[in-house]
C-alpha positions as CSV (number, residue, x, y, z in Angstrom):
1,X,40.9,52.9,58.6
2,X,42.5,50.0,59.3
3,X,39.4,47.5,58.8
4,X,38.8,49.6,55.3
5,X,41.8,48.9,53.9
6,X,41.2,45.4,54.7
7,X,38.3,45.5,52.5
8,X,40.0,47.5,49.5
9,X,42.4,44.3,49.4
10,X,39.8,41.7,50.1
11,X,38.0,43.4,47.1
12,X,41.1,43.5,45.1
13,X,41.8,40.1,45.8
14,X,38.1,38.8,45.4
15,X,38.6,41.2,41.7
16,X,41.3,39.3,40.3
17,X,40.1,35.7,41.4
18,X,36.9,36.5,39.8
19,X,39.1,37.9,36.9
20,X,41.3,34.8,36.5
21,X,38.2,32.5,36.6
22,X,36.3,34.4,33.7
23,X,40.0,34.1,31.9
24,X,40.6,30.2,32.2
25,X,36.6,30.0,31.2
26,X,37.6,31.8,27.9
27,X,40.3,29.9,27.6
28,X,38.9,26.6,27.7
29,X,36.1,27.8,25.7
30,X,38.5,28.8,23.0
31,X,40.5,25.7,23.4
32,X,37.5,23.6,22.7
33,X,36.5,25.9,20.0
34,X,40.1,24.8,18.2
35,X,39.6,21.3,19.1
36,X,36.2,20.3,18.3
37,X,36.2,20.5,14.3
38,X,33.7,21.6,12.1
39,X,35.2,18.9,9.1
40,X,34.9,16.4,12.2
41,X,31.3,17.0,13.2
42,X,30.2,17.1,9.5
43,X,32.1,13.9,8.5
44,X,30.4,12.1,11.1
45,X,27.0,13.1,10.3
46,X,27.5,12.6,6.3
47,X,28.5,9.1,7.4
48,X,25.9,8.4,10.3
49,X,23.1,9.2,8.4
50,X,24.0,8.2,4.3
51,X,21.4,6.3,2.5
52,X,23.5,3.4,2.4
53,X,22.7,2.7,6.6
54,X,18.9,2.6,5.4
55,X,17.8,4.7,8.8
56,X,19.8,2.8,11.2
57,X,17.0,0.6,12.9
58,X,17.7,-1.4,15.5
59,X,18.6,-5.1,14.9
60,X,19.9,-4.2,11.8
61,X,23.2,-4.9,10.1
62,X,23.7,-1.3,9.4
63,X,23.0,-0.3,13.0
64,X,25.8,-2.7,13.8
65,X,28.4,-1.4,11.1
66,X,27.5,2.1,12.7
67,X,28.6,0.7,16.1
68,X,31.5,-0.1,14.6
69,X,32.3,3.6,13.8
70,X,31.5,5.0,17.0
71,X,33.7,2.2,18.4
72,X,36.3,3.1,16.4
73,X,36.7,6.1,16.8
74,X,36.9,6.2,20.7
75,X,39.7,3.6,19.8
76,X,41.7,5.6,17.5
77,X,40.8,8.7,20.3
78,X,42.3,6.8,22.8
79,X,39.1,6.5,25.1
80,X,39.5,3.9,27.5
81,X,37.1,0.5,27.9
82,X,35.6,0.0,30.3
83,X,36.6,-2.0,33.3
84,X,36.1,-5.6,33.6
85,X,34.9,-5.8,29.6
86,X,36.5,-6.7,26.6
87,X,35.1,-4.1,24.1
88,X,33.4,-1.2,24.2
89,X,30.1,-3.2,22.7
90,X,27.4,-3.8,25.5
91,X,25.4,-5.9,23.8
92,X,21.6,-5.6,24.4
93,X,19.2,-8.6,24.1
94,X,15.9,-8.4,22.3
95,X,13.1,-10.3,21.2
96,X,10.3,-9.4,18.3
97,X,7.5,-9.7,19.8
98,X,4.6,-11.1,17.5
99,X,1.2,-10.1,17.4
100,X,-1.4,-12.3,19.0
101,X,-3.6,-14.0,16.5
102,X,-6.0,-14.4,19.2
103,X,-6.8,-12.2,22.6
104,X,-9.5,-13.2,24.3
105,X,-10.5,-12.1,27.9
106,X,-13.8,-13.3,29.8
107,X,-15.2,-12.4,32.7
108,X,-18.9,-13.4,33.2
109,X,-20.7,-13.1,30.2
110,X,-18.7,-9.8,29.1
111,X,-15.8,-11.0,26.5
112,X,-12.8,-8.4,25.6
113,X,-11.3,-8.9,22.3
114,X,-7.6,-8.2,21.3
115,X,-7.1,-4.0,19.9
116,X,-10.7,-3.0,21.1
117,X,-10.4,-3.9,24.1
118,X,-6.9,-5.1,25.1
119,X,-3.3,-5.3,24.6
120,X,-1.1,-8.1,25.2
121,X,2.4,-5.8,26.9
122,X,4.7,-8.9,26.5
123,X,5.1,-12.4,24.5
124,X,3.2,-14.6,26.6
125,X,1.0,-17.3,25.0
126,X,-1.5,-19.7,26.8
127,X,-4.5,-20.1,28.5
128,X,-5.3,-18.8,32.3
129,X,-7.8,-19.0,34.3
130,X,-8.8,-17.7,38.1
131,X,-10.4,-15.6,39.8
132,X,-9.3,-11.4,39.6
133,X,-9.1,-9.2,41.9
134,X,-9.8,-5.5,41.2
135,X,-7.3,-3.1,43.2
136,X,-6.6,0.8,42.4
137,X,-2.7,0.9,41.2
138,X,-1.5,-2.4,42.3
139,X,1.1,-0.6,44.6
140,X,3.2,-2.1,47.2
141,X,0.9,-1.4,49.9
142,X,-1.8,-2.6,48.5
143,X,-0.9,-6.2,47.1
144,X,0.2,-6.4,50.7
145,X,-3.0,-6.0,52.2
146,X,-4.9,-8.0,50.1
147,X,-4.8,-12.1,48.9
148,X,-3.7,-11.9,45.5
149,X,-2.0,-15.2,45.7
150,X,-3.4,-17.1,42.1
151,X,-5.2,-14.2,40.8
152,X,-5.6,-12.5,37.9
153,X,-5.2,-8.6,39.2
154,X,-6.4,-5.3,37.5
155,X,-5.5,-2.2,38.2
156,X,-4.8,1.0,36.8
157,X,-1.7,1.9,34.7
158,X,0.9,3.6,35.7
159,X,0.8,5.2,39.5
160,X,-1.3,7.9,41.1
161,X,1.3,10.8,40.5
162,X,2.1,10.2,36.9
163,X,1.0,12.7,34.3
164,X,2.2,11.5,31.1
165,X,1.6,7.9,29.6
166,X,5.4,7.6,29.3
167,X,5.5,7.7,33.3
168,X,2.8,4.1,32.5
169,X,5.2,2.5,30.4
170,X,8.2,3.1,32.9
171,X,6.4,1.0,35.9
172,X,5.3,-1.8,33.5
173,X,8.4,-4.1,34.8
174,X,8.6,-3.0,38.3
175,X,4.3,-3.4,38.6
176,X,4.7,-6.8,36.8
177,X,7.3,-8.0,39.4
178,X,5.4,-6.5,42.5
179,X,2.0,-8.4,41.1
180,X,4.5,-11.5,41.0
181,X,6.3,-11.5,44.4
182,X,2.3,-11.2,45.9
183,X,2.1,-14.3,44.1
184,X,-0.6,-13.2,41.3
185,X,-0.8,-14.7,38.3
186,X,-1.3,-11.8,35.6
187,X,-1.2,-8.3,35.2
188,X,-4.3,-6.6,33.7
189,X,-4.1,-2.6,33.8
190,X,-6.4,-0.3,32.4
191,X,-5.1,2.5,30.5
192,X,-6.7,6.1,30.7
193,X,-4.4,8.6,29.6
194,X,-6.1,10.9,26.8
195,X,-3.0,12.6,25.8
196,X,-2.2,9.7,24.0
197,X,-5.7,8.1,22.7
198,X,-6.4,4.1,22.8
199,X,-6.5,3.9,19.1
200,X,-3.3,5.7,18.6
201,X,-1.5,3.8,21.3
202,X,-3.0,0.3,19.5
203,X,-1.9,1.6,16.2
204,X,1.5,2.3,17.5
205,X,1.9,-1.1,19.7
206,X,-0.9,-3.7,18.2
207,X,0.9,-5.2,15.9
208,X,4.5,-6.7,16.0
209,X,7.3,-4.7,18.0
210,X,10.3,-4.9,20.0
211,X,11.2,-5.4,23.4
212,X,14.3,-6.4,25.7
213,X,14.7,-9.8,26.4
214,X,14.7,-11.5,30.1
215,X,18.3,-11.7,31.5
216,X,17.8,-15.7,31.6
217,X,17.2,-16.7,28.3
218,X,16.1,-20.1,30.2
219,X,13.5,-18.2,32.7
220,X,10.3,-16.4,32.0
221,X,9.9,-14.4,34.8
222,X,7.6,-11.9,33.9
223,X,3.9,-12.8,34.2
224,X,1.1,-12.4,31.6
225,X,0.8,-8.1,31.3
226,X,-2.0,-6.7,29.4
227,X,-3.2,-3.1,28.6
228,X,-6.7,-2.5,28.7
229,X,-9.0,0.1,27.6
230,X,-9.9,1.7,30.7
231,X,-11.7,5.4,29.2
232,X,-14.9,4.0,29.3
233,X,-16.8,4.2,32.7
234,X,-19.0,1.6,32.6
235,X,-16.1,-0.7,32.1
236,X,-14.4,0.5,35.4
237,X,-17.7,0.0,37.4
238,X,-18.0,-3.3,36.0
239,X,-14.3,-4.3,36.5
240,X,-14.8,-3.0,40.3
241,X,-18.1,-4.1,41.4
242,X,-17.6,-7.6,39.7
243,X,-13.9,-8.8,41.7
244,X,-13.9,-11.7,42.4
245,X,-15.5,-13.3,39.5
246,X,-14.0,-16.2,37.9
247,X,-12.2,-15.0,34.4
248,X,-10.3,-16.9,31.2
249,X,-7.4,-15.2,29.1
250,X,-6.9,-17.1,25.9
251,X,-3.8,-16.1,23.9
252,X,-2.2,-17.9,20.9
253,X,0.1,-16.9,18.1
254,X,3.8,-17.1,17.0
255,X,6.6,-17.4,19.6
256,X,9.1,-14.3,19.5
257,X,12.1,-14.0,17.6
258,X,15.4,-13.1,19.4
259,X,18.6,-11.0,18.5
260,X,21.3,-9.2,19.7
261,X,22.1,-4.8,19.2
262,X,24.7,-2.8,20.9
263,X,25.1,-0.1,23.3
264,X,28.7,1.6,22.4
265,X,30.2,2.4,25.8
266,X,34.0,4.0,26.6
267,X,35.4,5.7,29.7
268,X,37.9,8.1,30.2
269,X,39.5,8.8,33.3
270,X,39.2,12.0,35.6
271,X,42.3,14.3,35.9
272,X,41.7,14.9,40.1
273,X,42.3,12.0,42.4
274,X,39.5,13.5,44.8
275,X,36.6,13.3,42.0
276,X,37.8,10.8,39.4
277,X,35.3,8.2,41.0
278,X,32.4,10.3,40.3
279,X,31.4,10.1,36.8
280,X,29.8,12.6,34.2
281,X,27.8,10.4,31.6
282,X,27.6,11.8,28.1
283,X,25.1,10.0,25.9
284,X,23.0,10.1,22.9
285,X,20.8,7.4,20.8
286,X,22.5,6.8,17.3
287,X,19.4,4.8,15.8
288,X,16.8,6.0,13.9
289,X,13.4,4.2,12.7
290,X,14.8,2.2,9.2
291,X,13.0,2.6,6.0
292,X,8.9,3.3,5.1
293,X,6.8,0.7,5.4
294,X,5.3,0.3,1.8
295,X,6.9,3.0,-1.0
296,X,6.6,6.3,-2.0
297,X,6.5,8.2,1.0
298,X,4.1,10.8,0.8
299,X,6.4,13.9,1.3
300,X,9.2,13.3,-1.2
301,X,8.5,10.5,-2.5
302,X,11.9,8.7,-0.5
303,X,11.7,6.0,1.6
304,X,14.7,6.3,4.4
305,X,14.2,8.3,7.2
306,X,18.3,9.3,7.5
307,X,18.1,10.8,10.9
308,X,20.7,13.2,10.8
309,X,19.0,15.8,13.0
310,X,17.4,13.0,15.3
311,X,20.2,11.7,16.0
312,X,23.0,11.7,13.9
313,X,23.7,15.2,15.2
314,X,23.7,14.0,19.4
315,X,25.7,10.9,18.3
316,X,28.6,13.2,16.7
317,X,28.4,15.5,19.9
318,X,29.5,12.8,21.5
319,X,31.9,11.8,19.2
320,X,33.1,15.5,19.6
321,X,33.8,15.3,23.5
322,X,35.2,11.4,23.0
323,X,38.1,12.8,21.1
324,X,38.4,16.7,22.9
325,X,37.7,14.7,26.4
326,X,40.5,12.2,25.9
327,X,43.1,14.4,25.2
328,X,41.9,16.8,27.8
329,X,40.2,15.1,30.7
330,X,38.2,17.0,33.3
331,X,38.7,16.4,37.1
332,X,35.5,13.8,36.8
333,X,35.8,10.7,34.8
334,X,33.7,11.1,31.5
335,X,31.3,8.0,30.4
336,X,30.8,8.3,26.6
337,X,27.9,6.4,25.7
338,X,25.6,5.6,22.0
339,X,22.7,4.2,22.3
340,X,20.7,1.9,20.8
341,X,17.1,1.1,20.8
342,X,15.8,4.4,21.5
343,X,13.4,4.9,18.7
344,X,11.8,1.9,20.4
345,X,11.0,2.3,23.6
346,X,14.2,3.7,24.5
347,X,15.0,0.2,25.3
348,X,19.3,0.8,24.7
349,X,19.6,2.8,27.8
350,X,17.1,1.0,30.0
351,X,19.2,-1.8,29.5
352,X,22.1,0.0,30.8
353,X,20.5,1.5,33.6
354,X,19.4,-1.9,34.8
355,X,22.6,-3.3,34.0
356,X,25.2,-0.2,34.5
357,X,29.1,-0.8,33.4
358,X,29.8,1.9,36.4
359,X,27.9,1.8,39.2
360,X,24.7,4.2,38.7
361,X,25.8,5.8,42.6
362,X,29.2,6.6,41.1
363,X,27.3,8.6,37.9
364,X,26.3,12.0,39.6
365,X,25.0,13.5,36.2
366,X,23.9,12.4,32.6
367,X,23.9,15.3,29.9
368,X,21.8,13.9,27.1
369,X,21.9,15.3,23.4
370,X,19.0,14.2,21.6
371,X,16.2,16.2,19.7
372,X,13.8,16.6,16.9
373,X,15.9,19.3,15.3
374,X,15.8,23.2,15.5
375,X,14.0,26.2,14.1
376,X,16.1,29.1,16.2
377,X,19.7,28.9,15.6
378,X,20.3,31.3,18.1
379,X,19.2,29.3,20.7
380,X,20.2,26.1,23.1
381,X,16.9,24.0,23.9
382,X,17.6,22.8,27.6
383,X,15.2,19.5,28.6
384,X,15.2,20.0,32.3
385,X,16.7,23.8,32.6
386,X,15.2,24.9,35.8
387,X,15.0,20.7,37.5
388,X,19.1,21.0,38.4
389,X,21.9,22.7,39.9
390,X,23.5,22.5,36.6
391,X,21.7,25.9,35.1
392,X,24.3,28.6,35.2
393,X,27.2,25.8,33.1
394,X,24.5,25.4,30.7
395,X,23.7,28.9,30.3
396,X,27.3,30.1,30.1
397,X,28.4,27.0,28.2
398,X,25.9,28.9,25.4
399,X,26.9,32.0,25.8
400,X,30.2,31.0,25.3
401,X,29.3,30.3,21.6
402,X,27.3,33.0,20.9
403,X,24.0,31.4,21.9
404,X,21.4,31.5,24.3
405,X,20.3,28.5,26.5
406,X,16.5,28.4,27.0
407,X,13.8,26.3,28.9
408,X,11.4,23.9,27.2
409,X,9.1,25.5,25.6
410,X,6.4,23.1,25.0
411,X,6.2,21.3,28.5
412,X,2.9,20.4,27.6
413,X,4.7,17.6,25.6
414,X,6.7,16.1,28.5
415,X,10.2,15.9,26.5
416,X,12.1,15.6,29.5
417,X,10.1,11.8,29.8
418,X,10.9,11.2,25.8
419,X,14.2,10.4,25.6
420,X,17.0,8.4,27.1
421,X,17.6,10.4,30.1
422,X,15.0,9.3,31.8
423,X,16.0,6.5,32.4
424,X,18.7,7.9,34.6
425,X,16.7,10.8,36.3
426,X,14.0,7.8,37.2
427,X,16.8,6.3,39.0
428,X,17.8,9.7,40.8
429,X,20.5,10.8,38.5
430,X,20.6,14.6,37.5
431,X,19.6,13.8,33.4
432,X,18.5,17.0,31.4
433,X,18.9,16.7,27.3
434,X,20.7,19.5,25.4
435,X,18.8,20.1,22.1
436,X,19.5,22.4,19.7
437,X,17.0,25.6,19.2
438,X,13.5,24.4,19.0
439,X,10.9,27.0,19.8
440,X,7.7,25.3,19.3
441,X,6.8,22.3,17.3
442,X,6.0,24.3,14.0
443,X,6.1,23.8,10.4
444,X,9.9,23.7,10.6
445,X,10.6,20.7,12.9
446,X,7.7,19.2,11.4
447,X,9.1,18.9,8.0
448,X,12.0,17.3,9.0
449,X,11.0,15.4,12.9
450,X,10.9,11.4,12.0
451,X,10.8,12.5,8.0
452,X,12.7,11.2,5.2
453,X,13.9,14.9,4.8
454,X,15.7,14.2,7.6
455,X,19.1,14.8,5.5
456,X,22.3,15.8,6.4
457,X,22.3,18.0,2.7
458,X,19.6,20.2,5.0
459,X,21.9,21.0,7.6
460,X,23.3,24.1,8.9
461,X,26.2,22.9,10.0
462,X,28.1,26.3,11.3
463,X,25.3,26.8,13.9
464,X,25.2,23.4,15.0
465,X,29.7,23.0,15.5
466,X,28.7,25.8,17.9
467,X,25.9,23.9,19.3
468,X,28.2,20.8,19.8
469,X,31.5,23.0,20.8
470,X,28.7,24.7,23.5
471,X,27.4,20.8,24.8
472,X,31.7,19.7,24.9
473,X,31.7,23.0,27.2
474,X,28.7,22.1,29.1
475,X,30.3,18.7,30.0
476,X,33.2,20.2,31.0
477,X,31.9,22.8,33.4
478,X,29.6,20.1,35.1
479,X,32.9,17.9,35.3
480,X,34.9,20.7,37.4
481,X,32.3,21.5,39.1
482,X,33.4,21.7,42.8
483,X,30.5,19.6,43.8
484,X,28.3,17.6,41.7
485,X,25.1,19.3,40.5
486,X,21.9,17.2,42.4
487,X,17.8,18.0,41.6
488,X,16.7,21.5,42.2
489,X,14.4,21.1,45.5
490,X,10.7,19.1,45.5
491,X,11.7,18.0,41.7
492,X,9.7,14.7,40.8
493,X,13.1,13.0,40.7
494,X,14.7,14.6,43.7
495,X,13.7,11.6,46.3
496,X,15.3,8.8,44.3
497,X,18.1,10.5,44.1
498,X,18.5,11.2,47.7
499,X,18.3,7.4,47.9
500,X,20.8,6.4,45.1
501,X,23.7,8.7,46.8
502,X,22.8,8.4,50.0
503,X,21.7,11.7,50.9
504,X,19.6,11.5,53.5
């Protein structure tokens, strides 16, 4: 009898814990539905993404006057800078880097011409020549067990595990210093991935693009890095059976051009002495990709691509928790961040992750908004539902709001690689992106995805206050979270993030 009644009032008890919990989650739901405005969220993107910005590209003047707006408003908001700056502009250097008007690689009596056959990865210009040496990835372990010292070394792109050509592009500087510290000269790796074809990839990077400058304006310290096309076998026997063999790079063209653009960055600062160190980073890109090259555009016959969907839409979700957050901070400091640079290589928050305001250990979770725009407005498009511990406060964050937070649907597409957070999950930092409802990539997102349609006339703009209300809640729940969410078990990006906190 006795030990029954104990469990009547342990139930009891357990009953109206559970009850006050679900209560204070309605409240704050509600409170954030008060708080975050509708007239707010649709001011912002009006502004962010009005024809007179001309698409927002980076290295722009009107990128930079909508820095200034983001700025601002975490001033009037009363968001914090961050500690040991000045402003809440990191600024971000970059150089345009010019096409080659020669590239020219020789190796015996076989010659490989610029576009066909290669791609020059960064601005140097000169002439080289030494023997190469043909290894497999270039890794660690194996620069260390062979002589590369004065050689040219090829190798293939990326690293054994990667699936995606994205995963290629994220190893280019780490390769490029590995190759250097085993003293080789230059950097040749051959590029194989079909899901993003050699003649697209030349189209998209042959001619003139941008890239972030060295630290030390006064140091090159990168070597010579090319890209070559590696989908043709008899190319790879050749390469392999041929090390060793004397070889000439010739390259010669216009010196890049150098500028400045800006991350926007504030802080504000936890409510719990216990987890105010730890820091929940709340981000989103607020560039887009400037004006058409050559008028009409085909579709409408305009020539900006506005971006309000992609990403005038993330960059006022993050305006939304810079003013909800700042007059009601979490128990985990919030870091509020805009980036720039990410229709580009997502170059904005690379640059911040290799050069963090708050130390990366210190940032237990990033919870992107980006996206190419929605087709379900009943949904939630979670990037990386399923890769965290942070599922059930994205779910109920959702639900909260009438919607219903779902996987991504199209994996074959590797979002969770596309966009600024990972540059963060790389690094071991929990980093999913909350998009609004996309389903598939179908007529819908089409129409709009990187189009000068891209208006913020098109806009539903109840379903997406709920969608922003629901990512405000999202950040919130993660923040009071009684322990910081970490990588769901034998995730790609679980082992550096053992290493970054020190789990092990």
């Amino acid at each position: 009898m006795y030990r029954f009644t104990l469990t009547l009032t342990a139930l009891f008890i357990l009953f109206q814990v559970h009850s006050s919990s679900l209560f204070a989650q309605s409240a704050e739901a509600e409170n954030i539905e008060a708080q975050v405005l509708h007239t707010d969220i649709e001011k912002n993107i009006y502004f962010l993404a009005a024809d007179e910005f001309l698409g927002r590209d980076t290295g722009t003047h009107e990128l930079d006057i909508a820095a200034r707006y983001i700025a601002t408003w975490f001033q009037v908001y009363g968001v914090e800078i961050a500690d040991g700056y000045d402003s809440y502009f990191q600024n971000v250097p970059f150089e345009t880097l010019k096409a080659p008007e020669e590239l020219t690689l020789s190796i015996g009596d076989s010659t490989f011409l610029q576009t066909r056959d290669l791609m020059l990865m960064n601005s140097f210009r000169g002439n080289l020549e030494a023997e190469y040496i043909f290894l497999d990835y270039a890794s660690p372990e194996e620069l260390n067990a062979h002589d590369v010292e004065g050689k040219i070394v090829v190798a293939r792109a990326g690293m054994p595990e990667h699936t995606s050509p994205q995963q290629n592009f994220m190893t280019i500087a780490q390769k490029n210093e590995w190759v250097k510290e085993a003293g080789g000269i230059a950097l040749i790796e051959l590029y194989t991935s079909p899901q993003f074809p050699w003649q697209i990839l030349t189209n998209f990077l042959g001619g003139d693009r941008v890239d972030l400058k060295s630290s030390d304006a006064d140091e090159d310290d990168s070597l010579p890095h090319f890209w070559m096309n590696g989908t043709i076998d008899e190319r790879i026997e050749y390469l392999s059976t041929s090390t060793g063999s004397s070889s000439e790079i010739t390259v010669s063209g216009e010196e890049p051009e150098s500028f400045y653009s800006r991350n926007v960055i504030g802080v504000i600062r936890g409510s719990n002495e216990t987890l105010r160190d730890e820091y929940i980073l709340l981000s989103a890109h607020y560039d887009h990709t400037g004006v058409v090259d050559g008028h009409p555009e085909p579709i409408t016959g305009e020539y900006i691509y506005n971006g309000a969907r992609d990403n005038a839409v993330g960059t006022a979700g993050v305006m939304a928790a810079a003013k909800y957050f700042a007059a009601n901070p979490p128990e985990r400091s919030i870091i509020l961040a805009a980036w720039t640079a990410e229709e580009i290589g997502l170059l904005g928050s690379r640059y911040y992750a290799e050069n963090p305001m708050i130390p990366l250990e210190q940032t237990v979770f990033n919870l992107n908004i980006d996206g190419a725009g929605y087709n379900d407005t009943t949904k939630v498009t979670v990037i990386g539902l399923g890769r965290t511990e942070a599922d059930d406060e994205m779910i109920a964050a959702a639900e909260a709001f009438g919607l219903e937070a779902i996987p991504d649907p199209v994996p074959e597409q590797n979002l969770f690689d596309r966009s600024d957070n990972v540059n963060f999950a790389q690094r071991g930092i929990p980093a999913p992106t909350y998009s609004m409802g996309l389903t598939a990539f179908d007529d819908d997102i089409n129409y709009y995805y990187h189009q000068p349609t891209d208006e913020p006339h098109t806009i539903d703009y109840e379903y997406v206050t709920r969608y922003i209300r629901s990512f405000v809640y999202a950040a919130q729940l993660v923040a009071n979270r009684a322990e910081a969410p970490f990588w769901m078990p034998g995730d790609v990006y679980e082992a550096a993030g053992i290493e970054l906190f020190g789990l092990e």
